[in-house]
mmCIF file as gemmi writes it, N, C-alpha and C atoms, coordinates in Angstrom:
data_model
loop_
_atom_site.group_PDB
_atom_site.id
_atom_site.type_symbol
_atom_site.label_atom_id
_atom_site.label_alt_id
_atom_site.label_comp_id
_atom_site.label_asym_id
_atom_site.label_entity_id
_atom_site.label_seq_id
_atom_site.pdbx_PDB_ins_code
_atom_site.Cartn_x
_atom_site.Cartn_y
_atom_site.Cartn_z
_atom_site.occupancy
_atom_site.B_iso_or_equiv
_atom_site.pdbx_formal_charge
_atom_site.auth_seq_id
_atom_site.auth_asym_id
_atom_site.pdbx_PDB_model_num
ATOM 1 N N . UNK Axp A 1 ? 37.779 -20.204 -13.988 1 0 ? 1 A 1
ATOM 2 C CA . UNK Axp A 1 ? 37.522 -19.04 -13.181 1 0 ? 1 A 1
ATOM 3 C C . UNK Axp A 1 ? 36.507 -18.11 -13.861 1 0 ? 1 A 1
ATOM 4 N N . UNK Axp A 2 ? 36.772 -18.047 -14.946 1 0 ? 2 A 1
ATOM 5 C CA . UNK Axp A 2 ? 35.477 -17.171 -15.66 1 0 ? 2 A 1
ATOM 6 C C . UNK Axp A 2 ? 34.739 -17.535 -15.624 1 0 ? 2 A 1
ATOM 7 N N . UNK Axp A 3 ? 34.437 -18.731 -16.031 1 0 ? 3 A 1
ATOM 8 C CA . UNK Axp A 3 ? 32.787 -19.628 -15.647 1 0 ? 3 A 1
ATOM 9 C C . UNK Axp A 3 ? 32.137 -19.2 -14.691 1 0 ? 3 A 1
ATOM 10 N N . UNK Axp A 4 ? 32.727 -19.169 -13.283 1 0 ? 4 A 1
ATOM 11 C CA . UNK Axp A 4 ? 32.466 -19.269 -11.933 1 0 ? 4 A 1
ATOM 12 C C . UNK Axp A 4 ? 31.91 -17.652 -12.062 1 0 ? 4 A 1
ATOM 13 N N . UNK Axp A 5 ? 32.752 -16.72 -12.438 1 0 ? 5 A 1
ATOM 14 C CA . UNK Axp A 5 ? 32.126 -14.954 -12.928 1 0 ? 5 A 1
ATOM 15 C C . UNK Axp A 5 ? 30.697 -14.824 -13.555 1 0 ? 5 A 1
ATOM 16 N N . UNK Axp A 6 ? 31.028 -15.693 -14.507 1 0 ? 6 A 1
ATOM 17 C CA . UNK Axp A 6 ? 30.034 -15.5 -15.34 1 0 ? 6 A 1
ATOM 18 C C . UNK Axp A 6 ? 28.793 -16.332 -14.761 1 0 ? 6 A 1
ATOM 19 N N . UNK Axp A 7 ? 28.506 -17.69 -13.919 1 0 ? 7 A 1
ATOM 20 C CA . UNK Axp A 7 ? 27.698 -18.054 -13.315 1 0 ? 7 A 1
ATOM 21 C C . UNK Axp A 7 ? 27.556 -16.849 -12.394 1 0 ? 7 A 1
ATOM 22 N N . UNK Axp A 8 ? 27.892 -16.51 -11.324 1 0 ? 8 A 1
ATOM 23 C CA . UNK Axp A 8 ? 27.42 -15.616 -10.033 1 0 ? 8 A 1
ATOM 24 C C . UNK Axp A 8 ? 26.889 -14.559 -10.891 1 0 ? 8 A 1
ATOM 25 N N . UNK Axp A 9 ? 27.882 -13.756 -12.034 1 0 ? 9 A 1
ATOM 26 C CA . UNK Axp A 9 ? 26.628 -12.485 -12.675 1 0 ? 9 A 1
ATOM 27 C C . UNK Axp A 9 ? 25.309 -12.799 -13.109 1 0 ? 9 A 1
ATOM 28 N N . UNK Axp A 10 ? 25.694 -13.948 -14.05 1 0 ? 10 A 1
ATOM 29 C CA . UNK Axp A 10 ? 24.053 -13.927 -14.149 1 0 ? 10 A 1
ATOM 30 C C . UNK Axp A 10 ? 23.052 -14.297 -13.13 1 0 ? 10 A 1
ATOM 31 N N . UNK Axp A 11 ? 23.245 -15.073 -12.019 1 0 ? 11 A 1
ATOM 32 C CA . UNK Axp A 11 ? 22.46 -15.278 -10.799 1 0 ? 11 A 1
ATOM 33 C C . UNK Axp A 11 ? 21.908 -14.52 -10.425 1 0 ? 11 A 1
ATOM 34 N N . UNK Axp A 12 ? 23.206 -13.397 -10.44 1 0 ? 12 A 1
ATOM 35 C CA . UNK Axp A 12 ? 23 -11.699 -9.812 1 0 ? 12 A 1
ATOM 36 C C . UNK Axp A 12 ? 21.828 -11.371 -10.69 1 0 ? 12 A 1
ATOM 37 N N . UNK Axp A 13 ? 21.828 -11.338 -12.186 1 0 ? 13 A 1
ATOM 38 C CA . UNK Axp A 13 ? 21.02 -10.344 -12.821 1 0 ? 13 A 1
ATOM 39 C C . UNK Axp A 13 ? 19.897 -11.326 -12.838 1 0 ? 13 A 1
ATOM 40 N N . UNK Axp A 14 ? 19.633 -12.329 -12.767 1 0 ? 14 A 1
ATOM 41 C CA . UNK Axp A 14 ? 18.04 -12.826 -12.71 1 0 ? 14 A 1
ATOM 42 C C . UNK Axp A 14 ? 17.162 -12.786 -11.655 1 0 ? 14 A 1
ATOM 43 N N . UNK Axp A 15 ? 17.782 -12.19 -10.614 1 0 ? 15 A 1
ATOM 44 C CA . UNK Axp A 15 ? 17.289 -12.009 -8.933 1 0 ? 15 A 1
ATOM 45 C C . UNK Axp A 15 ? 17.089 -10.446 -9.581 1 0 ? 15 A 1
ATOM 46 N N . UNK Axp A 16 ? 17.251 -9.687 -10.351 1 0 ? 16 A 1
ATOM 47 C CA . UNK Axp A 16 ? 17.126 -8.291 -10.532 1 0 ? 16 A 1
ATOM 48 C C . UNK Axp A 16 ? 15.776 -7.973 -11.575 1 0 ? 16 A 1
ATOM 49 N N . UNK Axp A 17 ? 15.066 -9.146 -11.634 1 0 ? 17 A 1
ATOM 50 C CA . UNK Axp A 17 ? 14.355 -8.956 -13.017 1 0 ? 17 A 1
ATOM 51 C C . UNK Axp A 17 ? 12.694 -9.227 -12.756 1 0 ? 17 A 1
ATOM 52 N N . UNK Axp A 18 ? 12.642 -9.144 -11.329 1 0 ? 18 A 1
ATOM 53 C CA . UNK Axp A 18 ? 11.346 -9.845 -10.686 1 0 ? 18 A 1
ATOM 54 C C . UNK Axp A 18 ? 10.445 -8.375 -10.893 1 0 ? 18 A 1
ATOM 55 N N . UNK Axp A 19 ? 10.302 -7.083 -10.991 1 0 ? 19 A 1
ATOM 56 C CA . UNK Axp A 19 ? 9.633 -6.541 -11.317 1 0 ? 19 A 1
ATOM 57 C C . UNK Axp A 19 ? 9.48 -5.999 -12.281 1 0 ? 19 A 1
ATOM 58 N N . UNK Axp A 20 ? 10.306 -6.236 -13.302 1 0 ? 20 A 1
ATOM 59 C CA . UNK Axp A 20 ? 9.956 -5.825 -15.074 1 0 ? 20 A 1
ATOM 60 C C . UNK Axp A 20 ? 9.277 -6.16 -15.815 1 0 ? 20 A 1
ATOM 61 N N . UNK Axp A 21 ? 8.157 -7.308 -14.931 1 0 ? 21 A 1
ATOM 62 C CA . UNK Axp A 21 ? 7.791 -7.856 -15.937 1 0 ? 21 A 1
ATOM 63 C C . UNK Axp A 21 ? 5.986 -6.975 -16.247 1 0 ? 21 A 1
ATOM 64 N N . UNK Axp A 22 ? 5.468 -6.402 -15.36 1 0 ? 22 A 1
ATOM 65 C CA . UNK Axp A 22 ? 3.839 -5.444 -14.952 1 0 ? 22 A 1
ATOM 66 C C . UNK Axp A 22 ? 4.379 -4.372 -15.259 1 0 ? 22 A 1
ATOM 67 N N . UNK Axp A 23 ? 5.874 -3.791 -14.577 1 0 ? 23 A 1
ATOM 68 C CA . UNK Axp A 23 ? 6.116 -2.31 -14.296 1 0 ? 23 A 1
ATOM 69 C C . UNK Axp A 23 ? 5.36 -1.695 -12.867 1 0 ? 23 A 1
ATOM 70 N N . UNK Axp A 24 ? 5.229 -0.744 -12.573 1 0 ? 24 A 1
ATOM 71 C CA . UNK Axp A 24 ? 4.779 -0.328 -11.174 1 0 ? 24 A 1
ATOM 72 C C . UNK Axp A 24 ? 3.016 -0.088 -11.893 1 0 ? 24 A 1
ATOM 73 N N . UNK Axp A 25 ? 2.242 -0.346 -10.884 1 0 ? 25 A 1
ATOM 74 C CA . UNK Axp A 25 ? 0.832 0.241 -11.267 1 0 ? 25 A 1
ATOM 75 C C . UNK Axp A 25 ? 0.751 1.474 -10.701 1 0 ? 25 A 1
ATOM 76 N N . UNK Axp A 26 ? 0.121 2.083 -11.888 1 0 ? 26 A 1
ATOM 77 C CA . UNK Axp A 26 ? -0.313 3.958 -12.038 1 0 ? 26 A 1
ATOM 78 C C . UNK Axp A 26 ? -1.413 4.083 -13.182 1 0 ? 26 A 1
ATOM 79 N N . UNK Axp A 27 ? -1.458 5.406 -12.345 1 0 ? 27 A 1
ATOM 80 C CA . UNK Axp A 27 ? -3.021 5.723 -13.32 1 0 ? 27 A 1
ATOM 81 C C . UNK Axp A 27 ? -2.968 7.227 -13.859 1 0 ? 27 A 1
ATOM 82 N N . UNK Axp A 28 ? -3.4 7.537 -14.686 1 0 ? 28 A 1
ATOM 83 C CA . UNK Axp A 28 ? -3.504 9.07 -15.405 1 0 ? 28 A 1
ATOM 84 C C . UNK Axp A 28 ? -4.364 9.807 -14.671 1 0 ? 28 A 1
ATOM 85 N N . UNK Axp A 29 ? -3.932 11.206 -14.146 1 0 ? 29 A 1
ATOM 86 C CA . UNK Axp A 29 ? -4.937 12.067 -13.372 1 0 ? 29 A 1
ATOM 87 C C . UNK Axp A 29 ? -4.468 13.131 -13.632 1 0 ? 29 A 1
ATOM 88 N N . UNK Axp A 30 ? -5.63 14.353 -14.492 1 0 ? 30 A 1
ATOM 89 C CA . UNK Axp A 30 ? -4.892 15.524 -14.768 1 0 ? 30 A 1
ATOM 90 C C . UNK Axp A 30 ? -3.58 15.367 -15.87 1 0 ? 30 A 1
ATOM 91 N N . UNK Axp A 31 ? -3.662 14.601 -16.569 1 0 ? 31 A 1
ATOM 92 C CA . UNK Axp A 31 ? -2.12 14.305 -17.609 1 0 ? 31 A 1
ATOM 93 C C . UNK Axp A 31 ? -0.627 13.804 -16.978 1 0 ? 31 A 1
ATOM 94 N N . UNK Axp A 32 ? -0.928 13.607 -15.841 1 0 ? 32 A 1
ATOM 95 C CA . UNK Axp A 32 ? 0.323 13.111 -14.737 1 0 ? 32 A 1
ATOM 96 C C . UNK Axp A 32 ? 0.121 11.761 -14.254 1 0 ? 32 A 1
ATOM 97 N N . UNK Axp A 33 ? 1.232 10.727 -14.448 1 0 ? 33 A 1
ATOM 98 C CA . UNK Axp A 33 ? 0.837 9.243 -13.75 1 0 ? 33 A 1
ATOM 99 C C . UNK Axp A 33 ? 0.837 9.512 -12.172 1 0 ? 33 A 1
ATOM 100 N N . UNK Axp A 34 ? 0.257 9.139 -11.25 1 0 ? 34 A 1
ATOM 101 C CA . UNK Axp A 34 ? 0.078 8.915 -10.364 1 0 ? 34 A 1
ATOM 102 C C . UNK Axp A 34 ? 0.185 7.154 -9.783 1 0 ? 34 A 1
ATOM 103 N N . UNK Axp A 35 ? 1.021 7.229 -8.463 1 0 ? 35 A 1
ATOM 104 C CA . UNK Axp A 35 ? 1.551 5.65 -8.77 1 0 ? 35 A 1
ATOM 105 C C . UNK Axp A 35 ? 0.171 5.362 -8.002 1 0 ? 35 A 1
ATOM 106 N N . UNK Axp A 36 ? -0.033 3.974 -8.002 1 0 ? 36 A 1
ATOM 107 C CA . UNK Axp A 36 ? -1.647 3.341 -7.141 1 0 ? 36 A 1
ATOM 108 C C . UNK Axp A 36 ? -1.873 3.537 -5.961 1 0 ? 36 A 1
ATOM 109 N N . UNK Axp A 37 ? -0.305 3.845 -5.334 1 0 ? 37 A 1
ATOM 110 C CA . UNK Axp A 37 ? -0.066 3.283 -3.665 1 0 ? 37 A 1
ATOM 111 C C . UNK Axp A 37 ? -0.769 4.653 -2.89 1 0 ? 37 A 1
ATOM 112 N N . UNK Axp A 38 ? -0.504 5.759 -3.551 1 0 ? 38 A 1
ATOM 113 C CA . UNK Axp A 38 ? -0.82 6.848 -3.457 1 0 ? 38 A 1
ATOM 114 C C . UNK Axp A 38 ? -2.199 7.326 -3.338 1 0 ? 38 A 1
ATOM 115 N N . UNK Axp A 39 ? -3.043 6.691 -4.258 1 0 ? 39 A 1
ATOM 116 C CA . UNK Axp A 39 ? -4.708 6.815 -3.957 1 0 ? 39 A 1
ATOM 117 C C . UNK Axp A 39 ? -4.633 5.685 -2.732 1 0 ? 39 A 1
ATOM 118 N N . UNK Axp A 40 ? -4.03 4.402 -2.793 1 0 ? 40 A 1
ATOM 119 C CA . UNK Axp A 40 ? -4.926 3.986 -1.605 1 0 ? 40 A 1
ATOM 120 C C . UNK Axp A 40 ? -4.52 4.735 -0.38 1 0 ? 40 A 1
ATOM 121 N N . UNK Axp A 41 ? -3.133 5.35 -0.363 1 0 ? 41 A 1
ATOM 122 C CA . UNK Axp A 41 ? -2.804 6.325 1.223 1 0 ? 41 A 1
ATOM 123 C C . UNK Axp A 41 ? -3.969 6.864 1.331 1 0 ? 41 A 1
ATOM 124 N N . UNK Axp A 42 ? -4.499 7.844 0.603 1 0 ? 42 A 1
ATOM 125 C CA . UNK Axp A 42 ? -5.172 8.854 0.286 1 0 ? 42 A 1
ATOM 126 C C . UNK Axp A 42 ? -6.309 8.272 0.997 1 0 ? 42 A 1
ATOM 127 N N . UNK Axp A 43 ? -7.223 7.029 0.253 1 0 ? 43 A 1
ATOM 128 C CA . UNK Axp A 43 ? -8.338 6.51 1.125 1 0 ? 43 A 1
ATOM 129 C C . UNK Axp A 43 ? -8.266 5.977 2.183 1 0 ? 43 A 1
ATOM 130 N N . UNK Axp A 44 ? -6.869 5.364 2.835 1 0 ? 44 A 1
ATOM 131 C CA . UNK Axp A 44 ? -6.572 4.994 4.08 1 0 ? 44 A 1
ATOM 132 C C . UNK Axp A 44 ? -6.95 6.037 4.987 1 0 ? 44 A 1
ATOM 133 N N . UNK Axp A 45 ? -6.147 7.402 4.93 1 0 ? 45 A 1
ATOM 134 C CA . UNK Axp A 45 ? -5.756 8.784 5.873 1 0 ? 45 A 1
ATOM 135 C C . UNK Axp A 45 ? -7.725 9.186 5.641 1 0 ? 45 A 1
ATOM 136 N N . UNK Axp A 46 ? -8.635 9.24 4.666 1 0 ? 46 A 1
ATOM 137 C CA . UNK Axp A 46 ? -9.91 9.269 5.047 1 0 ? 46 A 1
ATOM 138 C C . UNK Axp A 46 ? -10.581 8.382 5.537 1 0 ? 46 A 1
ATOM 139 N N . UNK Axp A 47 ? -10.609 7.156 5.64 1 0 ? 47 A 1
ATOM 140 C CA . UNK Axp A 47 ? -11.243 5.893 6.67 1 0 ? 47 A 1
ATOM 141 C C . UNK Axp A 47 ? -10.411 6.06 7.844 1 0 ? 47 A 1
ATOM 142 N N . UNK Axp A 48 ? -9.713 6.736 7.984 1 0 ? 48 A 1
ATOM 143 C CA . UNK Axp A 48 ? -8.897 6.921 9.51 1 0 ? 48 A 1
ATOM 144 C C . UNK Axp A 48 ? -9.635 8.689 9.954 1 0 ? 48 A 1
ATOM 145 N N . UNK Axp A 49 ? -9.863 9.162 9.325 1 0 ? 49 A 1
ATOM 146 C CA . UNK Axp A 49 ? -10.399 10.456 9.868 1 0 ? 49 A 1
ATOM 147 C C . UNK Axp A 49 ? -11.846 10.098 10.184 1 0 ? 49 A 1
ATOM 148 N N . UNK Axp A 50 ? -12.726 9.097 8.947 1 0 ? 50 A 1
ATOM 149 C CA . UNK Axp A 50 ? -14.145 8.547 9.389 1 0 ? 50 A 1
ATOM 150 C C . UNK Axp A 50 ? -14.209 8.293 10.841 1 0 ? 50 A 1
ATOM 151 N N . UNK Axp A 51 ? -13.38 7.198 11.054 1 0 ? 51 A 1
ATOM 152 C CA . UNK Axp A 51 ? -12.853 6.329 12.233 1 0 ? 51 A 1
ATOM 153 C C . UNK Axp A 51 ? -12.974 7.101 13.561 1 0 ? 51 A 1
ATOM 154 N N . UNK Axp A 52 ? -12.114 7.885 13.259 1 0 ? 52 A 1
ATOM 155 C CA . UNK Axp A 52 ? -11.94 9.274 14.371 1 0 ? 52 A 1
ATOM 156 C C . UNK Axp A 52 ? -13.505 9.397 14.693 1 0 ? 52 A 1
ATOM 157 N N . UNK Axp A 53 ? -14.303 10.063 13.87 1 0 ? 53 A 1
ATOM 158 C CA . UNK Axp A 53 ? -15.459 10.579 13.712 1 0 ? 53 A 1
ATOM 159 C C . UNK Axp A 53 ? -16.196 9.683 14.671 1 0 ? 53 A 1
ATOM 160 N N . UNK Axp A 54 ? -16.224 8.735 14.059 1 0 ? 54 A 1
ATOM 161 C CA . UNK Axp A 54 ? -17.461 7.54 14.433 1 0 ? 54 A 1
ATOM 162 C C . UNK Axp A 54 ? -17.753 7.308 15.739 1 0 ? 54 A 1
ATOM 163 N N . UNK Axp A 55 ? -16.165 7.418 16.426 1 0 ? 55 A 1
ATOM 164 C CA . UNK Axp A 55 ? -15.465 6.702 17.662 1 0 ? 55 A 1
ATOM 165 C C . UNK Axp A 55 ? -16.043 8.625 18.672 1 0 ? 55 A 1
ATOM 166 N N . UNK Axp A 56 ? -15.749 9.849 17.961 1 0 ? 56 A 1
ATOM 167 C CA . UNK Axp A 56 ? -16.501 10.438 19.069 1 0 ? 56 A 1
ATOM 168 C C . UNK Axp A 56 ? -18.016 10.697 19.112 1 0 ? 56 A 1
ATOM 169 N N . UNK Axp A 57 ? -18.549 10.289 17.842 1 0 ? 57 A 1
ATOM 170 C CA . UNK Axp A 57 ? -20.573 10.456 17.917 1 0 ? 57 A 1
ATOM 171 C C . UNK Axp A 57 ? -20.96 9.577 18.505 1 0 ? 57 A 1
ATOM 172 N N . UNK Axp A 58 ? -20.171 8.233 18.433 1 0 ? 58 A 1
ATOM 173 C CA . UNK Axp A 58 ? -20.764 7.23 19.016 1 0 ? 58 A 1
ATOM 174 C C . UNK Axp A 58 ? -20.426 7.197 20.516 1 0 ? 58 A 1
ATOM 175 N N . UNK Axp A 59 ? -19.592 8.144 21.32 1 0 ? 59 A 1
ATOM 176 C CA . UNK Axp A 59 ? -19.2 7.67 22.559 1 0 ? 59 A 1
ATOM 177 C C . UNK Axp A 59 ? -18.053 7.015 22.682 1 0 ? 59 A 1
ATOM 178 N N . UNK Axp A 60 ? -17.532 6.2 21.732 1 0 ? 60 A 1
ATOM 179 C CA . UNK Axp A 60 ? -16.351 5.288 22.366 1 0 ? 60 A 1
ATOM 180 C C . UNK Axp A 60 ? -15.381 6.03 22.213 1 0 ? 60 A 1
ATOM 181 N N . UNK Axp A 61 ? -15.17 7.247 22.275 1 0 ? 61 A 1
ATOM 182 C CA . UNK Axp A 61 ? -14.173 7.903 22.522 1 0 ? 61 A 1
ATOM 183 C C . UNK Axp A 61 ? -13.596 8.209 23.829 1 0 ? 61 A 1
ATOM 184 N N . UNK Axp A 62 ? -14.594 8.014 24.696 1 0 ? 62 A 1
ATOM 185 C CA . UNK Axp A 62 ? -14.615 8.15 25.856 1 0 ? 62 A 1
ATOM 186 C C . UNK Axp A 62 ? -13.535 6.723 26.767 1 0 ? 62 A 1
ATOM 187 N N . UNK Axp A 63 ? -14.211 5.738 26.099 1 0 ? 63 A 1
ATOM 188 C CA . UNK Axp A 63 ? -13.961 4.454 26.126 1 0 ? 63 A 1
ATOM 189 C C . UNK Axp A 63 ? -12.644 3.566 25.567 1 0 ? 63 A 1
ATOM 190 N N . UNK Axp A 64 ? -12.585 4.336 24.986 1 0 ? 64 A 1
ATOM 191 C CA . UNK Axp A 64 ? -11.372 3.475 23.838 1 0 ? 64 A 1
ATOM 192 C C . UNK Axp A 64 ? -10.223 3.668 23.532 1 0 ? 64 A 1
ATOM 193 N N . UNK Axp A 65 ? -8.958 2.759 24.582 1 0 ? 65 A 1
ATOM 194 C CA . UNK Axp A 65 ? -7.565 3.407 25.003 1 0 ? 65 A 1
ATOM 195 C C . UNK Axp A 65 ? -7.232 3.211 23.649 1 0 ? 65 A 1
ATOM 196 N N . UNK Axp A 66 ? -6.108 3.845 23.477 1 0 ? 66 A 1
ATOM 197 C CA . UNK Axp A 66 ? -4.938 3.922 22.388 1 0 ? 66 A 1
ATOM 198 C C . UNK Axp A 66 ? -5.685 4.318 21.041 1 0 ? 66 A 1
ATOM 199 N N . UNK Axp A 67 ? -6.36 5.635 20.689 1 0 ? 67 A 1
ATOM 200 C CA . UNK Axp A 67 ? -7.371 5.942 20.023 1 0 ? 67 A 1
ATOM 201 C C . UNK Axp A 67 ? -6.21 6.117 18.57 1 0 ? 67 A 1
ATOM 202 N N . UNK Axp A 68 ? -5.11 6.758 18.619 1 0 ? 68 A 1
ATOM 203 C CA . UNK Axp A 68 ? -4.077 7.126 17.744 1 0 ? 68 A 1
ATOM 204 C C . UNK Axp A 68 ? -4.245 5.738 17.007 1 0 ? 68 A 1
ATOM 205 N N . UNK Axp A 69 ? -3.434 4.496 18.062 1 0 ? 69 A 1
ATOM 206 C CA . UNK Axp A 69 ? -3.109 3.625 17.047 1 0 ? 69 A 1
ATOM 207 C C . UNK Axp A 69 ? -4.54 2.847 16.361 1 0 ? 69 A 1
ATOM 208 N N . UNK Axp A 70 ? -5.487 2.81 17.126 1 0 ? 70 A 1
ATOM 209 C CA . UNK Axp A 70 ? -6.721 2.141 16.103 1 0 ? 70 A 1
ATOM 210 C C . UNK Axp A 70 ? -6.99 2.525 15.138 1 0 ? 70 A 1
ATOM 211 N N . UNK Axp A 71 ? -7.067 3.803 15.244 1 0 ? 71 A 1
ATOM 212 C CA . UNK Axp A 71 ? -7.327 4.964 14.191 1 0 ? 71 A 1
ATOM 213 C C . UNK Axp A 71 ? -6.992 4.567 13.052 1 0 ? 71 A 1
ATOM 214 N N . UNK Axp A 72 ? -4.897 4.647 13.076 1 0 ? 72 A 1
ATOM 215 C CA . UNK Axp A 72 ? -3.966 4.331 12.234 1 0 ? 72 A 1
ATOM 216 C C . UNK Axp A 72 ? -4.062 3.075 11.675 1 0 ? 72 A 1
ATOM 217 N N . UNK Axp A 73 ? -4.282 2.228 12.396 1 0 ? 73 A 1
ATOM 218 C CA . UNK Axp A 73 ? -4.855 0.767 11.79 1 0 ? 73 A 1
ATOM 219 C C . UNK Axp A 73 ? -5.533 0.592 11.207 1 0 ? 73 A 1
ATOM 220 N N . UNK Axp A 74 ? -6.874 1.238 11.543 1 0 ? 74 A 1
ATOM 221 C CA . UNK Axp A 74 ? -7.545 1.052 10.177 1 0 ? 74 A 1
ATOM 222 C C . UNK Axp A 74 ? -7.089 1.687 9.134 1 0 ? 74 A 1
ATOM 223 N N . UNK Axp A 75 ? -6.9 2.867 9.395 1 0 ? 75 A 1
ATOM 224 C CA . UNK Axp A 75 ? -6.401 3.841 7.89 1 0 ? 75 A 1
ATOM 225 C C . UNK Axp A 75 ? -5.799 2.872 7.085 1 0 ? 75 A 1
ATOM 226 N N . UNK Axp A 76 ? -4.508 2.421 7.634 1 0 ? 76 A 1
ATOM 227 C CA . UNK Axp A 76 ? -3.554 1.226 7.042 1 0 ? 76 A 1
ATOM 228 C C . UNK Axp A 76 ? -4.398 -0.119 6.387 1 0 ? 76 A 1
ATOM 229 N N . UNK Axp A 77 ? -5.185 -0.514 7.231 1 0 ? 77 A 1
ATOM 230 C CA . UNK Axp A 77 ? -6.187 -1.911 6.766 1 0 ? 77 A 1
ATOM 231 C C . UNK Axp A 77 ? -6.977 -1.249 5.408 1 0 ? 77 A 1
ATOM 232 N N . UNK Axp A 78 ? -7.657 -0.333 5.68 1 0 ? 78 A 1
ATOM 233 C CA . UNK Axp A 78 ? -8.09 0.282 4.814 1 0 ? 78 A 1
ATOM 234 C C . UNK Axp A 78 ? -7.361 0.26 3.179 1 0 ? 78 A 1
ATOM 235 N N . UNK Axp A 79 ? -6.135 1.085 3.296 1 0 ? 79 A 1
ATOM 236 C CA . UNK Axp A 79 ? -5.305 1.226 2.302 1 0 ? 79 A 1
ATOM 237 C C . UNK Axp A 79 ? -4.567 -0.057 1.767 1 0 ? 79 A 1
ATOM 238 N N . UNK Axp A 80 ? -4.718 -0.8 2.594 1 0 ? 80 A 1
ATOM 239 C CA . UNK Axp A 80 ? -4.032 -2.467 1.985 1 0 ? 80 A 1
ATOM 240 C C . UNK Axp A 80 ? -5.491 -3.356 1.14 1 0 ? 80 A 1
ATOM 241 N N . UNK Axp A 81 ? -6.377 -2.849 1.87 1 0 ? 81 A 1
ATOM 242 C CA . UNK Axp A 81 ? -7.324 -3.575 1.147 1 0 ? 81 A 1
ATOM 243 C C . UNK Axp A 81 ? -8.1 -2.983 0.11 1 0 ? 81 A 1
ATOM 244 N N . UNK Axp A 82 ? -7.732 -1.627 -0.215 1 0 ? 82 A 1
ATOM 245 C CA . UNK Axp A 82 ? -7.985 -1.145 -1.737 1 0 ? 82 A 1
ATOM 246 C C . UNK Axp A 82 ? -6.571 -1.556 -2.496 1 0 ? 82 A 1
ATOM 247 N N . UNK Axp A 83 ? -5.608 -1.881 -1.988 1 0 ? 83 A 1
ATOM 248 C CA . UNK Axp A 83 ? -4.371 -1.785 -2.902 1 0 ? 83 A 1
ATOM 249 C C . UNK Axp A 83 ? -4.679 -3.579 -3.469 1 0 ? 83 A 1
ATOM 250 N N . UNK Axp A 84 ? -5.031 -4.491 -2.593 1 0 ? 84 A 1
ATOM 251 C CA . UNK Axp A 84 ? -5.327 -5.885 -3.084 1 0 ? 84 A 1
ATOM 252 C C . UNK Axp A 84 ? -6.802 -5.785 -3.94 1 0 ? 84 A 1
ATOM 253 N N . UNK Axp A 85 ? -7.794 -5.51 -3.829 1 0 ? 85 A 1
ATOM 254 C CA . UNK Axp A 85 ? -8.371 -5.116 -4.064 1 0 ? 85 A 1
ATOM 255 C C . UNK Axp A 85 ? -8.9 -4.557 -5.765 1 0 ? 85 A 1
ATOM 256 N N . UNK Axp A 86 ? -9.003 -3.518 -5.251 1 0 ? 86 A 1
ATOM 257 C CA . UNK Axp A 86 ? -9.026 -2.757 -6.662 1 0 ? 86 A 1
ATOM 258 C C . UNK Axp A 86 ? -7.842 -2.637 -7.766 1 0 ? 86 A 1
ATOM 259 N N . UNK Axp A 87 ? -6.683 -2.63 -7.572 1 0 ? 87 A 1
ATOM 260 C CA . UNK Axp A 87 ? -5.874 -3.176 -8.813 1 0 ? 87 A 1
ATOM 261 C C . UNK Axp A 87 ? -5.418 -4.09 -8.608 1 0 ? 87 A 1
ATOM 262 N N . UNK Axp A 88 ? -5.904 -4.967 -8.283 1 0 ? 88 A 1
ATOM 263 C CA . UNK Axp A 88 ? -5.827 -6.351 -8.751 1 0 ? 88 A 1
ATOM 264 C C . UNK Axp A 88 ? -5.117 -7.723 -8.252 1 0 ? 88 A 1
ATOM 265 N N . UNK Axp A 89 ? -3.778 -7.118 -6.871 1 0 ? 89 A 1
ATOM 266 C CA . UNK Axp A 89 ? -3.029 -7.795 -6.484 1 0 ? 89 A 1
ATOM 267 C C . UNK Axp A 89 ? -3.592 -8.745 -5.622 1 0 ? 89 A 1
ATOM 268 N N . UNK Axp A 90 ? -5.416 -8.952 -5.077 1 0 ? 90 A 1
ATOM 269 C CA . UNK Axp A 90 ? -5.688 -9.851 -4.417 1 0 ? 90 A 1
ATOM 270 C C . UNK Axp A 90 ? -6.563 -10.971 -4.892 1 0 ? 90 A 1
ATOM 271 N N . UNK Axp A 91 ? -7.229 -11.844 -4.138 1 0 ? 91 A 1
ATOM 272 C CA . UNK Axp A 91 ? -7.839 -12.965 -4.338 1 0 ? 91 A 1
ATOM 273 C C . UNK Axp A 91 ? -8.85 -12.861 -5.852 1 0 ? 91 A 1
């Protein structure tokens, strides 16, 4: 019976160990870590305000149902593809 304890805990604790091995990525700004995910929001929510922009100089604002969610999509595409990207998690 202890065996059987002691198999399932450790199962338990090696399914617990998948991100200790990098730690979270962050960067120093002003003497404060800042985690990564955070700059790419940051450049997402501005390629989504560009977006905005583009979509009324160019006219397709006029044109172009569901302006919220495109918007938001890119912001999001945006922010996934600096997060693969620039630190490192992609191709």
């Amino acid at each position: 019976m202890r065996r059987r304890h002691a198999l399932v805990i450790s199962l338990a604790l090696n399914t617990l160990t998948g991100c200790a091995a990098r730690g979270a990525p962050s960067f120093a700004l002003f003497g404060a870590f800042f985690p990564a995910w955070m700059f790419g929001a940051a450049l997402g929510i501005l390629a989504a305000i560009a977006a905005r922009a583009i979509f009324v100089f160019s006219g397709l604002a006029n044109i172009l149902p569901f302006q919220l969610f495109v918007c938001t999509a890119m912001g999001v595409w945006t922010a996934l593809l600096v997060w693969l990207l620039w630190f490192g998690y992609g191709p």
